[in-house]
N, C-alpha and C positions, 0 to 999 in steps of 0.2 A: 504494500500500500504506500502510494507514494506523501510525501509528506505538505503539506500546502503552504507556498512562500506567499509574504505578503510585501510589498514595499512599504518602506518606510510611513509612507504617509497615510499608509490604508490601515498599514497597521493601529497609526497614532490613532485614528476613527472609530475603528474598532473598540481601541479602548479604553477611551475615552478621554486620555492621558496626551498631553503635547512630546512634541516631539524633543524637545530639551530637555525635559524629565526620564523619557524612555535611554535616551543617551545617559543620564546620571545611573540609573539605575543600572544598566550594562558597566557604567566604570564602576560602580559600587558591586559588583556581582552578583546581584539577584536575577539578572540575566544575562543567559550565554551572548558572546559574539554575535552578531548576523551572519547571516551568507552572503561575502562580498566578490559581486560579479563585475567590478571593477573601481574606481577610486571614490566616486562618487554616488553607487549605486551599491547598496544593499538589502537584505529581503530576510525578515524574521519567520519566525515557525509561526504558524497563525494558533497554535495549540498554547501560545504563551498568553493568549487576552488576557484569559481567566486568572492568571497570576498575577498579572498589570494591574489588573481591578480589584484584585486583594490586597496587594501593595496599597495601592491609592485609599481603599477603606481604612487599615489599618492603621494608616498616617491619618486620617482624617480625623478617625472614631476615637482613636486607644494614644496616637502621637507616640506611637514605637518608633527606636532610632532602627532605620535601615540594615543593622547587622544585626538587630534582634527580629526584625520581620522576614528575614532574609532566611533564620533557621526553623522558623515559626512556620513556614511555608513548607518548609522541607520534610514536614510532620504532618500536614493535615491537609484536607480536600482544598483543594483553590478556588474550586466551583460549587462548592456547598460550604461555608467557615460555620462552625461550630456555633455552638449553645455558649450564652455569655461564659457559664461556669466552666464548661470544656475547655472553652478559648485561654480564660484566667489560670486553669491550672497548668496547660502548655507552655502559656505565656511564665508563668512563674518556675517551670522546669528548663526554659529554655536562658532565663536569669541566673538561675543558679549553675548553669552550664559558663555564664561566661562570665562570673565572679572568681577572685581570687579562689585557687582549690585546696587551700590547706585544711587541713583535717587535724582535728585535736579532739581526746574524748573528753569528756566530763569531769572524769578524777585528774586529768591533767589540769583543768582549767581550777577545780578546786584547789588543787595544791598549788597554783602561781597565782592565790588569792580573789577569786572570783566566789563570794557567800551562797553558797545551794539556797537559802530563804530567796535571797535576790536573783540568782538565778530561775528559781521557781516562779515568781513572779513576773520577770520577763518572757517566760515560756506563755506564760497564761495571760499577758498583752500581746501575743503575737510579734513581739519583736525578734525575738532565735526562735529556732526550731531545731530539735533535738532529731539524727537520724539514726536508726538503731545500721550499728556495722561489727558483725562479729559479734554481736549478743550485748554491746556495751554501746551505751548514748554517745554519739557523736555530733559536735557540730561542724561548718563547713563556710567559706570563705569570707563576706561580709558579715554574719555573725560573731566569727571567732575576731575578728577586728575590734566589732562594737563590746563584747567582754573583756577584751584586753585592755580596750580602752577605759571602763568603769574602775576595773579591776587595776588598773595603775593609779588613777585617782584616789580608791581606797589605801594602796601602799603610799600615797605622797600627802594622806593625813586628811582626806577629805572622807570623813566618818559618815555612818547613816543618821547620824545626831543632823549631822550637819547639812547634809545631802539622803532626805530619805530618798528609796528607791522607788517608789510612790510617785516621785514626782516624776516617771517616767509618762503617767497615764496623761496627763498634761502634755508635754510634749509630743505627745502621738497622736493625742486630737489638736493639738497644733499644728501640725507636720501632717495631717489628713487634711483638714480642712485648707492649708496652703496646696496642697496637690489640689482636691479638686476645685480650686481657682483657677491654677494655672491651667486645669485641663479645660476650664469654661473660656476661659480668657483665649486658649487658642481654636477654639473650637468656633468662637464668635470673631475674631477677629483675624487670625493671620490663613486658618482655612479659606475664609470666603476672597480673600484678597489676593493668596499668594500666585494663584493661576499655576502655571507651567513649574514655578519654583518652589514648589510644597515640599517636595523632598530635601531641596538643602537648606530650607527656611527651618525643616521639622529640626536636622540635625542644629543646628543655628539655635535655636528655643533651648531645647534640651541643653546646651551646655552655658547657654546666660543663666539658665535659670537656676542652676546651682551655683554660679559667681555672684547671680545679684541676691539670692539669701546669705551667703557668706560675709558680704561685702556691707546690706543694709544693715545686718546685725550688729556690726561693727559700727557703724554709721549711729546707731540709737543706741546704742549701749548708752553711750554718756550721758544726752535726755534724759534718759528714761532714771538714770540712776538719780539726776538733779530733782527728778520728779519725784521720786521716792524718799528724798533727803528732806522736802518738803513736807513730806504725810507724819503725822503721828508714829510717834516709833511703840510698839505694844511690845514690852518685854513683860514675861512672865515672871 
């Protein structure tokens, strides 16, 4: 059965994608080469629409960066995508695939000072998640960072007196609620505008948006602290 070329510009029609984006995508490798029948002239598998179109949703819908839609793809139907939940637990396997992969078990992380009460209570915010490996808890790449990271804080005297862990649950409906802003904010304004340039606008978004919470934090610390210098101090 032979296989059906399409040129370039029928292709882009098809689906639904311009033609400057279908190029990104090819250099970003979510799709093969064309078949080039000379400098100026080449002709895609017309069997690719269905993934163009999943590409484009998934940057639309979810604003996945292009190397996580890329293996996202590589797992599930192009032409039928998955049930919210299917999609989310894919989506979150194919994260933990491209995070740091070191592995530490549990009685390691207890003995370099990470407290099982605190630990246990991160488990049960969904922050780590414990993988059983060889019969004993393990955890795995950005979790073992963010324990390291608590767990140097507690050796460098910052106590649960001082810092309960508690106040993680904060933070996380912090840190929830700034996600789905940003996922509103691009979804209202840089989808309907970007046209052709959605894919390197999505990459674009995704890495301001981790500089400008870094950067405004810093930015308000000081306020905020003058502002609180201000308030009644409640000592017990």
């Amino acid at each position: 059965m032979s296989t059906l070329r399409l040129k370039m510009s029928e292709f882009a029609a098809r689906s639904g994608v311009p033609i400057p984006t279908i190029k990104h995508y090819v250099r970003e490798g979510l799709l093969p080469e064309p078949v080039r029948t000379s400098r100026n002239m080449a002709y895609y598998d017309a069997a690719l629409v269905p993934r163009v179109k999943a590409i484009k949703r998934l940057q639309q819908t979810l604003r996945l960066p292009l190397e996580v839609i890329g293996r996202l793809l590589d797992r599930i139907d192009e032409d039928d995508l998955p049930s919210d939940r299917a999609l989310e637990i894919t989506i979150a396997r194919v994260l933990g695939e491209l995070a740091p992969r070191e592995v530490v078990t549990r009685a390691h992380l207890v003995q370099t000072g990470v407290d099982p009460s605190e630990l246990a209570l991160f488990e049960s915010l969904g922050i780590v998640t414990a993988e059983e490996r060889d019969g004993e808890p393990t955890y795995v790449g950005d979790d073992v960072a963010l324990l390291r990271v608590l767990a140097e804080a507690r050796r460098n005297g910052i106590s649960p007196a001082m810092l309960p862990p508690e106040i993680l649950r904060n933070y996380v409906g912090a840190i929830a609620e700034l996600v789905r802003i940003e996922l509103l904010m691009f979804r209202a304004g840089v989808v309907p505008s970007a046209g052709h340039d959605l894919a390197r606008l999505t990459e674009v978004a995704t890495t301001l948006s981790e500089r400008l919470v870094v950067l405004l934090r810093r930015k308000l610390l000081l306020p905020t602290l003058r502002e609180l210098a201000d308030e009644p101090y409640d000592e017990e």
